[in-house]
N, C-alpha and C positions, 0 to 999 in steps of 0.2 A: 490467810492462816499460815500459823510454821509449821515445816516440819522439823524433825529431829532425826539428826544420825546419832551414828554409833558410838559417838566421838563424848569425852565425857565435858569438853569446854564449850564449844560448841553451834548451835544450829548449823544446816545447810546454807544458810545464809547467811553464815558468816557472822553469828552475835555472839559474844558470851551470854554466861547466864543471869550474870550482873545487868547486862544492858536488858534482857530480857524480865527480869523484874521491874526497871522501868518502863519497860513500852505495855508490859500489864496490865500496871499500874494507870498507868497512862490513860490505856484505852476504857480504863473503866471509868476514866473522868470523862470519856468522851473524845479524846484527844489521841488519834495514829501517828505513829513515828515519821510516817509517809508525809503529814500534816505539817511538823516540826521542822523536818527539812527543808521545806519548802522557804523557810524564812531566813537561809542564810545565801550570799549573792557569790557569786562565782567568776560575770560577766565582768568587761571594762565598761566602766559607762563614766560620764563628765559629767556636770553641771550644763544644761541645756534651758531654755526657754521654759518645757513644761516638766511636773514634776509629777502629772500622772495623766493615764486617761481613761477616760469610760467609753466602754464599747458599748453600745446598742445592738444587741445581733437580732436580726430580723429574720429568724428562723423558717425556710420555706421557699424563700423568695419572693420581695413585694415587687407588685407589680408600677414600674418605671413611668408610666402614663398615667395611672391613679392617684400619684403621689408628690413625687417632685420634678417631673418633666412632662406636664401635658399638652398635647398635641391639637391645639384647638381647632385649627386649621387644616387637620387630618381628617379625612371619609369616618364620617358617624361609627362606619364598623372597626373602626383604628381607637376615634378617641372616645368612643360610648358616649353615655348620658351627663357626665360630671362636667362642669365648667372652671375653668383655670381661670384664679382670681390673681391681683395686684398685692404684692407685698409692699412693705413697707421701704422697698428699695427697688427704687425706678427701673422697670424694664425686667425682672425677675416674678416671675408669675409662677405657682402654684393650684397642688388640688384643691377645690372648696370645703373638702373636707379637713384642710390644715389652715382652718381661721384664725388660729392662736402662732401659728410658727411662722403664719406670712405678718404678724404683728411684732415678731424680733427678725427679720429676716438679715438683717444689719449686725444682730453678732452670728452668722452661721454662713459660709460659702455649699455651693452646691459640686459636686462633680456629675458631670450629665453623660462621660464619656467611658466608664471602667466596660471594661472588657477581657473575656480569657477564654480557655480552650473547651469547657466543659458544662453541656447541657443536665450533670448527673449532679442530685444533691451532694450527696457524700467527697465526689472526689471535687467538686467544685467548692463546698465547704468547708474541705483541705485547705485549696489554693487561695480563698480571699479570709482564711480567719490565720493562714500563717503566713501570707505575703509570700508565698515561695510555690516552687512545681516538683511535686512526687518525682521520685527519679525509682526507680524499679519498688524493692522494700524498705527504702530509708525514707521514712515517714516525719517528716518537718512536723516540728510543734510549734504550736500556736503562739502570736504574736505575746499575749499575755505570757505565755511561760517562758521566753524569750527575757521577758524585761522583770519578772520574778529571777531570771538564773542570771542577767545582766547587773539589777540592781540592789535586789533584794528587798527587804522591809526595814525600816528606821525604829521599830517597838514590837512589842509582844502580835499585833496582828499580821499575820499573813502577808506576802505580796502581790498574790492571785486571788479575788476572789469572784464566784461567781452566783448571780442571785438568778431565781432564786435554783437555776440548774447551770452546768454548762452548755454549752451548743451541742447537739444530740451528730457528734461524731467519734468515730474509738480512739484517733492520734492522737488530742487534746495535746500534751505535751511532747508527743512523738521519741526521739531518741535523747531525749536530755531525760526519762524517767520521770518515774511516778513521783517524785518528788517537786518537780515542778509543774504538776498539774494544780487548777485550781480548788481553794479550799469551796466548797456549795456550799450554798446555805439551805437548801431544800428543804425547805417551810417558806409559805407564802406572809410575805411580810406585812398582807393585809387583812391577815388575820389575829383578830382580837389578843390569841391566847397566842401570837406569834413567837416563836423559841428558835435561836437558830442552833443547827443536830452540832453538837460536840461542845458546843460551850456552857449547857445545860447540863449541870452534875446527874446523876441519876436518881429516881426517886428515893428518898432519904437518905442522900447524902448533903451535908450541908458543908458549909464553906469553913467553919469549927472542925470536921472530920478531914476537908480534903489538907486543912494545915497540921492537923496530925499526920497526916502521910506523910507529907513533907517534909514533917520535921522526923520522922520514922527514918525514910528514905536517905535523908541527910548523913541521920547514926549510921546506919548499912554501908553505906558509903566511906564511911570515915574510916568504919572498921575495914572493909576490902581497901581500902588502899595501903594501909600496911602489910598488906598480904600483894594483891596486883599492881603494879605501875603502869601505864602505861598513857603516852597520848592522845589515845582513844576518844579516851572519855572524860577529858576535859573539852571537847567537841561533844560528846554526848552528852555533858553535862550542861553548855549553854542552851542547849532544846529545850531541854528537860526543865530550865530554870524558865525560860519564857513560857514553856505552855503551861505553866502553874499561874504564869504573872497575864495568860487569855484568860485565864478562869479566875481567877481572883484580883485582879489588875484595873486601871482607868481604863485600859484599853475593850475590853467589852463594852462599855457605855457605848463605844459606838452607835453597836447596833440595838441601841434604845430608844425605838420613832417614837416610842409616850412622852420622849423629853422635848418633842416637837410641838409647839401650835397648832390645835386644831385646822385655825385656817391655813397653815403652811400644809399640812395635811391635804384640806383638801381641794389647793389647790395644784395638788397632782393628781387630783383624782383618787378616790377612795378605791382601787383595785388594786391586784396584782404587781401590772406594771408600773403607776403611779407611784405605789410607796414601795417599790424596787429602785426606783430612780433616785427618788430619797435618802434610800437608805446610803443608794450607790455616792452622792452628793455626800453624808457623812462621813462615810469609810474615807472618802480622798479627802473630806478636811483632818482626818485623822493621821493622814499618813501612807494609806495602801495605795501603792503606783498605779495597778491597773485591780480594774473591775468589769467585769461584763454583767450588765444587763439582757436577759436572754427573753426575748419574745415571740414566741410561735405561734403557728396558727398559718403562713404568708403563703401555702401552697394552692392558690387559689383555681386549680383545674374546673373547676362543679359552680356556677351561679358567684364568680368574681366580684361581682357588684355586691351582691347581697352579705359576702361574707367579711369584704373591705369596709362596710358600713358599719361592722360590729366592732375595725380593729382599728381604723385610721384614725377616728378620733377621740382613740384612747392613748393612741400614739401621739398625738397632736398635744393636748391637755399636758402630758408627761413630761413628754419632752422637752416644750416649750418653757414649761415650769421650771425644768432642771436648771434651763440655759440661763433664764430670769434668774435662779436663785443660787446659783452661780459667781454670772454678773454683780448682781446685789451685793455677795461677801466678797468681790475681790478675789476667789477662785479662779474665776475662767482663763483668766488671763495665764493663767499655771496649770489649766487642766483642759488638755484635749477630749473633747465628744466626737464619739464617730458613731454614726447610724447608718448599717447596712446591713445585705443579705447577701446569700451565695452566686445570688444573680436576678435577672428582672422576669419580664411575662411576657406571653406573643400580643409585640405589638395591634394584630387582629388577631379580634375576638373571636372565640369559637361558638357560633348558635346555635350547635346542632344541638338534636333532643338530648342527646347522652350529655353535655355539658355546659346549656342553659346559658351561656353567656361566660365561659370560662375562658381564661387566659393560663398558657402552657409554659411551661422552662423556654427561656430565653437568655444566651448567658453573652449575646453576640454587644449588644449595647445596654448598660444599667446604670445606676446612678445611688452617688453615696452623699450625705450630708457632712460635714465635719465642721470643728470650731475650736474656739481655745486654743492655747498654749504655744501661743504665735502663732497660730492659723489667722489671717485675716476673714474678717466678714463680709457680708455685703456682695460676695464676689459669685459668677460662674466659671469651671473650668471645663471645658472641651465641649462638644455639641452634638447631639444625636442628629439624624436625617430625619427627615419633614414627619414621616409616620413612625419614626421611634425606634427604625428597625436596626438601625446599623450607624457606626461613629462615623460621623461627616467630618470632625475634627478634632485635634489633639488627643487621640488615645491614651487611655492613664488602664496600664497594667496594675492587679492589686499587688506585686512588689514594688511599685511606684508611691502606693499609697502607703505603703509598709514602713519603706525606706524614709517617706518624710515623715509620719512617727518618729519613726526610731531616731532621726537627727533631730529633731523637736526636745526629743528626750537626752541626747545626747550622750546616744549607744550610736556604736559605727557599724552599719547595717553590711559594711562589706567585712567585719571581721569572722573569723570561722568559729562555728561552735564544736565543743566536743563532743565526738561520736564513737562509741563504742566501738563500733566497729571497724575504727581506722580510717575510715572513707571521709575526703575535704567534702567539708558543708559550713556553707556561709548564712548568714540568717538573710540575708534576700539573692537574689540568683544574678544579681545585675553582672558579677565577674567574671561571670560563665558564658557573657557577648547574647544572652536573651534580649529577644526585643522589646524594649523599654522609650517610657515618654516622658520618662526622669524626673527627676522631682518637680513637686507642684509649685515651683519659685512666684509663678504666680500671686500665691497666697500665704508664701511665707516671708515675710517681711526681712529676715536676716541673709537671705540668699538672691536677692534682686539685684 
């Protein structure tokens, strides 16, 4: 909300009342100023390998032995009930409940060794979704809002978006501002009467009324600049010009999965996160650099097994799909996927009566998936110990995974972002002499 001083030009924040007619205006199409911002780049970035990615956030924390690093060979109470099957790539073995993802194992490498300081969702949430470490109240933003304020958007959609929530943390974009946090879609994209919030006009207004505003806006316009000058608002006015051209524009087709094939539908699976991932697949043939796909649920304290059953192979179905379909247009190779979470599970299981087979925060040894956009496939990097509990080898900190992002992308992960408050901040900490297992050369083909 604004408020109003005393002052007759005006807000406390700094808007005339000019610009305040627009953002209005704006908001009654659905469209916040906050939104608008968010679409113009600020960062250096170059021409890199990949030209976007999709984050998979695994909200919770999955558990690292149920998933993509099981422990066959570990005591019953280490590895439970599930069996570690053969992928499609010799000598890389997964959960049985990822029958579809060990069938492209050959476009996706594994990391089996990420590691950091913090058992706590929230502050460990911080550390692997912005590649960086809290330093007292200077609160690092997210990877995404990083490559929204480095790159920006190439058309009317957004450069952040997130389906169909963001990752349930307060920093999202920490000190680069609300302007680079991402845009939500919050509406589930597998529902029938699917709308996503701001680019749906309001009831009875139709796309006839919103081009009279327009063209209303236009006139007002015309007349205040022979009254104001200023180069304010030739910067307010390119917002202003794109978010008429999300709501009226080719660019909303994007997010139209009715223009998809049934069976392309459903072979993500007709839920939530299946036609999330989809959607996410369209947004990045459209143009949006990053996207997260947000899936929760992964806090598995209370009956692990039982609850992993409901999510892994909806996770498997999704994803798998994504990488296929992907692949299939010539995408992948331009579009990094990362699937992770804030951290993994205790290696043994807890079977006491309070928690039936539960596995607790574990953030000592976890494991991420990645692919696309010069990431090599096929591959493993680093190695847990025999019962999952701790890195035997090659430690990969999440500003390691961060940093090869961002060079994929061709953003310089050591340059500094702007901060309010005067204080040097680099968008990953490697400058700062943190300990680091540097980039994954392993699996990036241009730095070997």
């Amino acid at each position: 909300m604004l408020e109003f001083c005393t002052g007759i030009h005006k807000t406390c924040d700094g808007i005339t009342r000019r610009e305040f007619l627009r953002i209005g205006t704006l908001s009654l199409l659905g469209v916040t100023m906050a939104d608008l911002f968010r679409m113009k780049a600020y960062g250096q970035a170059k021409d890199g390998h990949a030209k976007a990615v999709i984050q998979i956030w695994l909200s919770g924390g999955p558990s690292h032995l149920d998933t993509f690093d099981p422990k066959p060979e570990a005591p019953e109470d280490y590895r439970g009930s599930l069996k570690a099957i053969e992928t499609n790539v010799s000598g890389i073995r997964i959960s049985e409940w990822l029958p579809n993802l060990a069938r492209c194992a050959d476009k996706y490498s594994l990391i089996r060794s990420l590691t950091h300081i913090s058992p706590a969702h929230e502050l460990a949430t911080h550390i692997v979704i912005s590649g960086n470490i809290p330093s007292g109240d200077l609160v690092f933003p997210s990877m995404g809002s990083v490559v929204a304020w480095a790159k920006g958007s190439p058309n009317e959609l957004p450069p952040y978006i997130a389906i169909p929530d963001p990752a349930p943390w307060y920093g999202e974009a920490g000190f680069l501002g609300g302007r680079y946090k991402p845009f939500a879609v919050r509406s589930d994209p597998n529902d029938p009467n699917f709308k996503v919030q701001g680019l749906t006009p309001p009831h009875g207004v139709t796309t006839e009324r919103i081009t009279d505003r327009r063209n209303l806006l236009q006139a007002i316009d015309n007349l205040a600049r022979k009254v104001e000058a200023s180069g304010l608002f030739d910067v307010v006015d390119s917002f202003y010009q794109r978010a008429f051209g999300l709501l009226l524009g080719e660019a909303k087709k994007a997010f139209e999965l009715s223009q998809e094939k049934e069976e392309v539908r459903n072979k993500y699976g007709r839920n939530t996160f299946g036609q999330s991932c989809l959607l996410a697949r369209r947004l990045v043939e459209a143009g949006v650099p990053f996207v997260t796909v947000h899936m929760g649920g992964w806090d598995t304290h209370y009956k692990n097994f039982d609850e992993l059953s409901k999510r892994v192979p909806i996770l498997d179905r999704g994803l798998s799909a994504l990488l296929e379909d992907l692949a299939q247009r010539g995408l992948l190779k331009e579009t990094i996927v990362v699937c992770v979470g804030e951290f993994g599970r205790t290696p043994k299981i807890d079977w006491s009566s309070q928690w039936q087979g539960g596995r607790h925060h574990w953030n000592h040894v976890f494991s991420a998936l990645v692919a696309g956009g010069g990431f090599e496939g096929g591959q493993v990097v680093g190695e847990s110990d025999e019962k999952g509990e701790f890195v035997k080898n090659r430690p990969v900190y999440p500003w390691d995974l961060a940093a090869s992002i961002y060079t994929l992308l061709g953003i310089d992960y050591n340059q500094r972002l702007p901060n309010p408050q005067g204080r040097v901040a680099y968008i990953t900490p490697h400058r700062l002499g943190v300990e680091s297992g540097g980039l994954l050369k392993e699996i990036m083909p241009s730095t070997k």
